[in-house]
Every structure is written in structure tokens, then in C-alpha cells.
N, C-alpha and C positions, 0 to 999 in steps of 0.2 A: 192628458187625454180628456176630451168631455164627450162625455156617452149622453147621447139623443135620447127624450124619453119618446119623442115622437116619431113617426115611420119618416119622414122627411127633413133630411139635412141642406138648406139651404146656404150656397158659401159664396158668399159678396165679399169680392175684393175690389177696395177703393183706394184711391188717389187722387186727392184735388177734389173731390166730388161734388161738392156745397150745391151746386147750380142744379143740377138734378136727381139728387139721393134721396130727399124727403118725396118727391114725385113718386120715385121705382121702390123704395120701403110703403108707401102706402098705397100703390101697386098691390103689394102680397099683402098685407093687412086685407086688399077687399077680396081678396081669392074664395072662390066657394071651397073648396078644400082648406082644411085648418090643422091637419095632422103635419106639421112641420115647425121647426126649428131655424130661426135666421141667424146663420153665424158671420159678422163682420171682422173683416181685419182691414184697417188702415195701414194705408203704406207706405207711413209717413208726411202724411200730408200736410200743408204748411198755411191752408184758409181753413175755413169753420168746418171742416169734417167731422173732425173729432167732437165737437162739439152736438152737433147735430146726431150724432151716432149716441154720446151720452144721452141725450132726452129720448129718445128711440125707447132705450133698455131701460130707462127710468120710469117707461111710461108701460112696454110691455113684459114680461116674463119668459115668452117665448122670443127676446131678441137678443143676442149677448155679442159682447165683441171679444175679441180673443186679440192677445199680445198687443193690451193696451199701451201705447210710449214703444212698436215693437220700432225696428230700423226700417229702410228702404230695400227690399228684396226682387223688386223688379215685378212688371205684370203676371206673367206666368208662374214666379216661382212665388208669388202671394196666393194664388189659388192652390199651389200646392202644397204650401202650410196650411190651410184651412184644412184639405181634404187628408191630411198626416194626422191633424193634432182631433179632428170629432169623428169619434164612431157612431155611424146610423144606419140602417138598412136601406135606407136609397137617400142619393142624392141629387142633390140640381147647382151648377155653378148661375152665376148671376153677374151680371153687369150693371154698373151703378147707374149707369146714364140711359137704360132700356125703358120701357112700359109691357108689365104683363097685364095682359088681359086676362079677367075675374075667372073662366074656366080654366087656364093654364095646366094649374096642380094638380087638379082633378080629373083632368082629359088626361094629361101625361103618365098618372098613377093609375087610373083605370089600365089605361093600353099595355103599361108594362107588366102586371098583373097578368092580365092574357097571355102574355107573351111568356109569363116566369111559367104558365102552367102548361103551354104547347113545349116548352122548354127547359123541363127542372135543375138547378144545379147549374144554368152555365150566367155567363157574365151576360147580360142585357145591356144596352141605349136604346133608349126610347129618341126623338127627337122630331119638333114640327118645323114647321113651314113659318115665315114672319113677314109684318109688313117692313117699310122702308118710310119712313119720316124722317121730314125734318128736324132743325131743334124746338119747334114747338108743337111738335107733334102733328104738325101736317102729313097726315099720308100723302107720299109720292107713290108708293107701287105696294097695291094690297099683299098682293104676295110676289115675293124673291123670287120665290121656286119659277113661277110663273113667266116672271118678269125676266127671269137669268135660260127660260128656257131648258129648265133642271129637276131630273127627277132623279133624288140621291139613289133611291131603290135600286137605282140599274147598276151605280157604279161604287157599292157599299161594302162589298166583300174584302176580303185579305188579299186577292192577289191583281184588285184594282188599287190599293194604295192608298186608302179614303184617308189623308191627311188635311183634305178644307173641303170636308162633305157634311160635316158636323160644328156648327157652331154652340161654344159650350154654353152660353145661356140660353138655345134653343133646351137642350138634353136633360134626359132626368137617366139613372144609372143605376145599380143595384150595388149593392157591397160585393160582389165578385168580381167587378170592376175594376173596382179601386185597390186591392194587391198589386195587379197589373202596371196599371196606371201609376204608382210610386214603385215602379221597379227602379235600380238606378241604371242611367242610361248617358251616351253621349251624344244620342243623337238629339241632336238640335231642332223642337220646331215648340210652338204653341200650346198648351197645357189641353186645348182640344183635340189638337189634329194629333197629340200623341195617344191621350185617352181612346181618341176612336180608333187610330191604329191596331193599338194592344186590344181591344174589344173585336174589331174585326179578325185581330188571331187566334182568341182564343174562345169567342165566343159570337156574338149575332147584333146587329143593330139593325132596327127597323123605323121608317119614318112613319110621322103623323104628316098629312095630306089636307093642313089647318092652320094659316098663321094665328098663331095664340102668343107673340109678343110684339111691342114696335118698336122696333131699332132705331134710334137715333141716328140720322149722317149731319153731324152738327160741325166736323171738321178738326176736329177735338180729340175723337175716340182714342182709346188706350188699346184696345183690341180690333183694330180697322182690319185684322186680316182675316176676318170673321165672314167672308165672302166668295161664296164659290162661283159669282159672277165675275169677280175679282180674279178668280182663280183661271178661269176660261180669259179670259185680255193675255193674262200674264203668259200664258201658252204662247199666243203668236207674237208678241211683245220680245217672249225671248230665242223664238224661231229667227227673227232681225239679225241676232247676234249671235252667230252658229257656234262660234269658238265656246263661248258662254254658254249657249244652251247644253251640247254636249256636255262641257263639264263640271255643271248644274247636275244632271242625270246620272253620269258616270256615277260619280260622290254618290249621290244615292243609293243607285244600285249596289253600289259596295259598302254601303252605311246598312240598307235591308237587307246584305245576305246575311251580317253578324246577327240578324232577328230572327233567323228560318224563313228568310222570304223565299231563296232559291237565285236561281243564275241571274246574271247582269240579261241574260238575251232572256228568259221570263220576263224580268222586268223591263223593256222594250216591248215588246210584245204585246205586253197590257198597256203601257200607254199611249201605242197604237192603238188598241181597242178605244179604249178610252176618248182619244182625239177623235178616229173615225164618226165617235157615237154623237159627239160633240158638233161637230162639221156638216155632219148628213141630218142633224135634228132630231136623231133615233134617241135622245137623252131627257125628250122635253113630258114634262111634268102631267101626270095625268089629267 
């Protein structure tokens, strides 16, 4: 276990990275907040990661990488060896190929603060708004929210389902989270869209109204499902194919009552809301 001496656990999980890791590492090196902790893990990667990750930690104190030579564990479950093996009082997942802007750490730790004090003792996500770049950083669309016609606020709760409302390099997250979040589970999705689920059940997320990082769409991504723009297509995409789409949903619904979500016709129900709010525009971003 590595215990954070700093309030902020930062958990970059990489693969292949070389082309933009030194970019998004010197990213948080310029962050006006500095109470944080970079933990890397390689996921086996097979160009200069590893290498690039060693000078990092040689040059800073506050960067360390964890299961140095470890195996190939897949995207997901590489974040959630970071988030098992360092105890910190808040965290942030990261993506190797993003750009945070200098406020990030500071806006997202300020807000959750508020929030831990309207709200003592429960599990918090904080989580903002981001722009859309290319792979050189060209802004295409300053903000997502904006641009996808989406204000997560409306549709964040537990018995909306928020499994791609939270993208996990937007979010910062308190240690009450994270018991949650490494429960074991069978259900199958994204080491974000489960975190926020479990966080919507047992506790509150609330959005920042601020892209404070820029996403790379370089065609590459390891985490492309990081898109609740994405996630509105795929709605009607699988309305096409009804056999499918129903038993898409069914699965579901019967995957969320073993969580205490409640009836398969609950779940219907809300994603009727859900669709309607989507449809009629009632969803789009302040």
C-alpha cells in the first residue's frame, strides 16, 4: 500500500503512451495546486513509456510509478490497481493522452470541499466540463457539455443510471468513494461509469460548469467511451435494432436490481425520462 502524504492522489494509467505522456505529466507539474501525488502504472507497454515515466520520478519526488515490469491488466482494471494499492483522501484518475489546464486541481479541490461540508461523511465526485481537441491540441468544441447539448446535473442521480455521465479524468473523488468503487462486482462497464454509479448510490455527485481539461480525439484513445455525446448516438443507433436494444436493457435491468436499483419497469421508466429530457432539449447544459 503507498499512503499519500499529500491530500491529492493522482492515478495515470498508461499504455503505449510515449507520443503524449510527457505533454499531460507536465500538464500537472504547471497546476496552481500542488498538494498532490502522481501515481503511474504501466500497462505493459512496449515503446518508451517506461522509460519516459523513469526520468519523471528521477526528476520529481512527488511522482512515483507503482508495479514497475507489472503485466498487462487491461484499461480499466489498470486504474483499478492504482486506486487498490495508494491510500489518499481524494483522488483524480487521469489519462495519459489528455491536457489539464493550470486551475484543474484547485477548482476541483476547492468545490469538493464545499460540498464535503453541505455534506459530511458521504462519498462525493466532483467532476467538470472539457474541451474537444485534436491530436495537437486544436480546440474543436470548447466545451462537450455545450457542444453534446448536456447538463449532467439533470440526469446524475441513482435512479437515472449515470454510467457515461462522468468521465473519469474529468473527476476528483473523496476516500468514501473508493470502498464503493472496489467492491467486487460482475457487472461489466468502465472503471468510471461504475465509480459514479456506486457514488450515485450511496452518496452525491455534483458537476463543475468549466472545461478544465482537453481531450484529445486523435483516433487512438484507450478510453473513447468517455463520451456522453457518444452515449446520446448510441440511444438511437440501437433503437435501429429492437431485438438488440431490448436485450441491451433487459440485461441491465436485471444486472441493477442485484445493486438495489429496484424493478426492471423502475428501470424503464427512467430511461424514458432520460430519453424524453434528451429529445425535447430539457437536458442541455446551462
Amino acid at each position: 500500500m503507498y499512503k499519500n502524504t499529500k491530500s491529492i492522489a493522482i492515478l495515470l494509467a498508461v499504455y503505449n503512451g510515449e507520443k503524449y505522456l510527457p505533454t499531460q505529466i507536465d500538464s500537472l507539474i504547471s497546476q496552481t495546486n500542488h498538494d498532490w501525488t502522481l501515481y503511474i502504472r504501466d500497462d505493459g507497454s512496449n515503446d518508451g513509456t517506461n522509460q519516459i515515466i523513469s526520468n519523471y520520478c528521477e526528476k520529481y519526488d512527488n511522482i512515483v510509478q507503482i508495479d514497475k515490469g507489472g503485466h498487462n491488466l487491461g484499461c480499466y482494471k489498470n486504474f483499478f490497481r492504482l486506486l487498490e494499492v495508494v491510500d489518499s483522501e481524494y483522488y483524480m484518475f487521469c489519462d495519459a493522452d489528455d491536457y489539464w489546464l493550470p486551475e484543474k486541481i484547485e477548482i476541483s479541490y476547492n468545490f469538493i470541499k464545499v460540498k464535503e461540508n453541505q455534506y459530511p461523511n458521504v462519498p462525493i465526485l466532483v467532476h467538470t466540463d472539457k474541451a474537444i481537441a485534436d491530436g495537437n491540441l486544436n480546440i474543436l468544441f470548447p466545451s462537450h457539455w455545450k457542444y453534446s447539448r448536456f447538463n449532467p446535473d439533470s440526469i446524475s442521480k441513482f435512479e437515472h443510471v449515470p454510467l457515461r455521465i462522468v468521465g473519469g479524468a474529468t473527476a476528483m473523488f473523496n476516500v468514501a468513494c473508493k470502498q464503493h468503487g472496489l467492491e467486487p462486482t460482475s457487472f461489466h462497464d468502465a472503471h468510471d461509469g461504475w465509480l459514479a454509479f456506486q457514488t450515485a448510490r450511496f452518496g452525491k455527485i455534483f458537476a463543475i460548469h468549466q472545461p478544465l481539461l482537453i481531450y484529445r480525439r486523435h483516433g487512438e484513445n484507450v478510453t473513447d467511451k468517455d463520451s456522453s455525446g457518444t452515449m446520446f448516438k448510441n440511444q438511437f443507433r440501437r433503437l435501429l435494432n429492437l431485438k438488440s436494444f431490448l436485450s441491451y436493457h433487459f440485461k441491465l435491468a436485471s444486472d441493477l436490481k442485484s445493486y438495489g436499483y429496484g424493478s426492471a419497469s423502475k428501470y424503464f421508466y427512467y430511461r424514458i425520462v432520460v430519453f424524453v429530457k434528451i429529445v425535447t432539449g430539457k437536458i442541455m447544459t446551462k
